[in-house]
N, C-alpha and C positions, 0 to 999 in steps of 0.2 A: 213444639220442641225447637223450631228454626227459629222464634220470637226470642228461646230463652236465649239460644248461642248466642245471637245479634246480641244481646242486649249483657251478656256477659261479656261479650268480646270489647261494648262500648264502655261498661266500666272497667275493665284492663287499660282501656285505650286513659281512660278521663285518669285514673291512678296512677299510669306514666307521665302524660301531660303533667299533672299534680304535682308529681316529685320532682318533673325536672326543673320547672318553675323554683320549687322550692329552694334547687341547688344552684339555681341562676342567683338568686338573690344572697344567697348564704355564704357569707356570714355579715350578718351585724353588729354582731353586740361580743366581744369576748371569749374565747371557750376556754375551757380547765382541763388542765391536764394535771391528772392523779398520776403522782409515782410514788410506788412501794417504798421508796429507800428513801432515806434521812437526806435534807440538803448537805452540799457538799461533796457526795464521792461521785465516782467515775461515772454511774450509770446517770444518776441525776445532771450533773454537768450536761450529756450529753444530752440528757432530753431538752436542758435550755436551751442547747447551742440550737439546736434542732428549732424547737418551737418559737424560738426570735427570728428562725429565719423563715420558716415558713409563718407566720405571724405577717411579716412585715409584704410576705408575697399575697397573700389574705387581705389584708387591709386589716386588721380584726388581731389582736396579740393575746397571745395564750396565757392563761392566768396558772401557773405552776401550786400545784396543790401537795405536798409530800404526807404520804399518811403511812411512815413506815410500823413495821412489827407485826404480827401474826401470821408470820409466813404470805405475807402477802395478803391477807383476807381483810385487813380492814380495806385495802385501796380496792382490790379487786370489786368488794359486795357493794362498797359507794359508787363502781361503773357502775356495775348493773343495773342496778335500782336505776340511774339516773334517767330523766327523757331520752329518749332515743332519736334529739333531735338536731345530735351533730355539735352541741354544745359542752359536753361531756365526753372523754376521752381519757383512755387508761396508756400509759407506757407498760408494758408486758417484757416478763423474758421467758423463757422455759422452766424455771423453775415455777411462775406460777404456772403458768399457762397448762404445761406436760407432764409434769413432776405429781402436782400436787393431788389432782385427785388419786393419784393411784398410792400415794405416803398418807392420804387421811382419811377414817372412812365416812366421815361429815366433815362435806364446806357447806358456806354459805354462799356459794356461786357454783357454776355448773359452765368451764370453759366451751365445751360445745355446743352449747343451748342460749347461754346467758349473754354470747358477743359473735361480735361481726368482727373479724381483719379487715386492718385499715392499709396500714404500712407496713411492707418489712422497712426498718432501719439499717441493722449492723450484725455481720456474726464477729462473735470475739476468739482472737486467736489464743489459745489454750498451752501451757506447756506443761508437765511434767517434771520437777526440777529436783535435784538432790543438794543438801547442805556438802561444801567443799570437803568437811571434815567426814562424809561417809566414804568407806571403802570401795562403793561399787562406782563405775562409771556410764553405763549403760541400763539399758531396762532388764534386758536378759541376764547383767550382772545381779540386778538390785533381785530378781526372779531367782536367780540361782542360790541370791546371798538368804535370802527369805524363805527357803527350803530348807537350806540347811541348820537357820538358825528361827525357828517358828516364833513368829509375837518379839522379836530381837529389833525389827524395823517400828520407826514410830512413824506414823503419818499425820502430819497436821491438817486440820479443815476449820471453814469457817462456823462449826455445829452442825450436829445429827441435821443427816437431810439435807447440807449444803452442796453442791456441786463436787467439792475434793472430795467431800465423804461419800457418793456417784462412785467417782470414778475408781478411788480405793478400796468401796466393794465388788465392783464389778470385775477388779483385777484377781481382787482376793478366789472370787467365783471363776473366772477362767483360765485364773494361772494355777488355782487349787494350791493357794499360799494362807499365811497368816502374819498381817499385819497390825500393825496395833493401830488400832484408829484414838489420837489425839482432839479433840473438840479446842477451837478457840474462838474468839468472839468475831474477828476478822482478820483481812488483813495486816489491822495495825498490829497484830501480835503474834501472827502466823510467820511473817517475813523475818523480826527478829527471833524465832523462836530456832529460824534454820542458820540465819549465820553464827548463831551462838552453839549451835549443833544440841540445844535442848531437844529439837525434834530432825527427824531426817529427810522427809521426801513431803511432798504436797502439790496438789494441781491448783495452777492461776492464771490468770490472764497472763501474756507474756509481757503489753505493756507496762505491769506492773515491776515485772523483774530484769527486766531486758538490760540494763545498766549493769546489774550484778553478775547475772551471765557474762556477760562483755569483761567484767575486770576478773573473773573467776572466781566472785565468793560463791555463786552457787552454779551447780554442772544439769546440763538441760539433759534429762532422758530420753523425751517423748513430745512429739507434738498433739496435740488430740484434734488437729484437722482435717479433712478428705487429704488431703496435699500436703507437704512437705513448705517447708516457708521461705520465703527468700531470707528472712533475718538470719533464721537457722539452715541452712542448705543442708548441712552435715546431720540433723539429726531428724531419726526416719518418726514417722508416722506411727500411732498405733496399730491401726493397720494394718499395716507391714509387717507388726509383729505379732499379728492375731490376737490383736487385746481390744479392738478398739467399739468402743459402745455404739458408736454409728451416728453420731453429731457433734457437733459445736457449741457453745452459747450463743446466742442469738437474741437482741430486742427489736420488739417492734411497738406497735400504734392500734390497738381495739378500740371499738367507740361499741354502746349498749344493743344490744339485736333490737332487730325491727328501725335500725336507722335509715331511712333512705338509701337507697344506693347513689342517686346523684347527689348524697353531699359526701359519701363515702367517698366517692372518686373526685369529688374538689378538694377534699381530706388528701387523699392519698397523691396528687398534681403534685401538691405546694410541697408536702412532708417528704416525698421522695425528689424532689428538687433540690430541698433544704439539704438533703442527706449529704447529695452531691457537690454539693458549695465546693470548687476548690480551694476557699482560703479554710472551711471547716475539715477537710482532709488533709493538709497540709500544717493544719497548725497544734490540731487535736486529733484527727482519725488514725490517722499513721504514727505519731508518740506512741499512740495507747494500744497502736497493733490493733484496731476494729478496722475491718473492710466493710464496705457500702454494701449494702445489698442492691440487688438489681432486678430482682421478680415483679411482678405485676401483684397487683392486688387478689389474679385469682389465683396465683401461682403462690403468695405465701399463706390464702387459705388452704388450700395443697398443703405447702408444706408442714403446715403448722398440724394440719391432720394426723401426717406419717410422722410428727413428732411425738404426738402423742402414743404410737402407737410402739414406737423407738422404746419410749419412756416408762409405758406398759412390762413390757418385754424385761428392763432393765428391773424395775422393781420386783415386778414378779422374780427373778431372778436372785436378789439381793435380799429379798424380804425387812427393806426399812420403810418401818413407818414411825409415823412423828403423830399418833393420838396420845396423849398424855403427857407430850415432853414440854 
């Protein structure tokens, strides 16, 4: 029995050796980084800003891969499958990551089985915003106005299962309101959709809108962060007002399970360094209202757990699912 332990204990020992080896020399050749979204918007930009900087702190530059549409499943199921050898990497946000399996009742990925957390990157600040031309100005208004007049509010989002359509049910559920949930394809049709007062209310990034807030085409209700924001001082928190789902948006950095841990954490050096660039927070992070994350690698498998569990809770809650859509 003491022969087996020795001789288990010395293949633990040779399998860390092994790995860490591996992560010494790692990287050589390239690695790819899959993102869900089409070149071009916000999330993708960021992942290049990101991956040329941690790239060039690698020696080794990341090969941008965009495999948008199917709710995420095509980028996600080409992680998984891929070697788990550090060379292959997904950009994640909560929608796929927390959202999804509990809106589908078949993927073709299984987020707590199928990856390892690399990086947190960014949570993105959220606001709550009303077109100029609605009556209410507040959230307990737009609450009060939505009681008295049932399905009279339209709420724009970017399609069943987006984030705004989240947060519109969740409202619908604990304000015990009736809103009319609007479906659009994105932002580019969401944002004129409220200064023209076609639609009334909708959740987005604030960098998105934060211009318009500032000149007064559209009035901020709500922030949907832990905290109150410095852009917005003056406007509270869901939270605050007992509405609020209990997170953020958030992206980060998974690579396929069973990757090494010592290249996870050469991974996560360079990508949480990059994050920090102060010419990249100052010339992009802050425009776009994303803060830096600052977790450890084992703190945003933490958190990405009790996202999921956030997420659970909300659906169950809301009963949207996206099989068939």
């Amino acid at each position: 029995m003491r022969f087996i332990q020795i001789r288990a204990c010395l293949l633990g020992l040779s399998v860390s050796l092994a790995s860490f080896a591996w992560g010494q020399s790692y990287p050589t050749h390239p690695i790819h980084l899959i993102v869900q979204y089409p070149a071009g918007g916000a999330i993708d930009v960021l992942g290049r800003n990101i991956a040329q900087r941690a790239g060039a702190e690698l020696g080794q530059p990341f090969v941008i891969d965009n495999k948008p549409g199917a709710s995420g499943f095509l980028a996600f199921d080409a992680c998984a499958k891929a070697a788990p050898d550090g060379y292959t990497v997904c950009l994640a946000t909560g929608e796929g990551m927390s959202l999804n399996p509990f809106m589908f009742s078949k993927m073709p990925y299984d987020p707590s089985k199928d990856f390892v957390a690399v990086a947190d990157l960014v949570r993105i600040s959220g606001v709550i915003v009303a077109s100029a031309k609605t009556p209410y100005d507040t959230m307990g208004d737009l609450v009060s106005y939505a009681r008295a007049n049932p399905r009279a509010i339209n709420w724009a989002s970017f399609g069943v299962g987006s984030n705004p359509h989240i947060y519109l049910s969740w409202i619908d559920h604990q304000a015990k309101v009736e809103i009319t949930h609007v479906p659009y394809k994105g932002s580019a049709q969401t944002i004129p959709a409220l200064l023209s007062g076609e639609s009334d209310v909708t959740y987005i990034a604030l960098g998105f809108v934060l211009p318009l807030i500032k000149s007064g085409k559209l009035k901020p209700l709500a922030v949907t962060t832990p905290k109150r924001l410095p852009q917005l001082p003056n406007v509270p928190t869901l939270s605050e007002l007992g509405l609020d789902p209990g997170t953020q948006s958030w992206v980060g950095i998974f690579a396929p399970a069973h990757t090494p841990m010592a290249i996870v954490d050469v991974l996560n050096q360079a990508l949480t360094k990059a994050v920090h660039d102060s010419s990249l927070i100052e010339n992009f992070l802050a425009p776009q209202a994303f803060e830096p994350a600052t977790s450890t690698q084992e703190a945003f498998n933490v958190f990405t757990k009790q996202d999921r569990v956030w997420a659970q809770k909300v659906i169950q809650a809301t009963n949207i699912k996206l099989d068939g859509q």
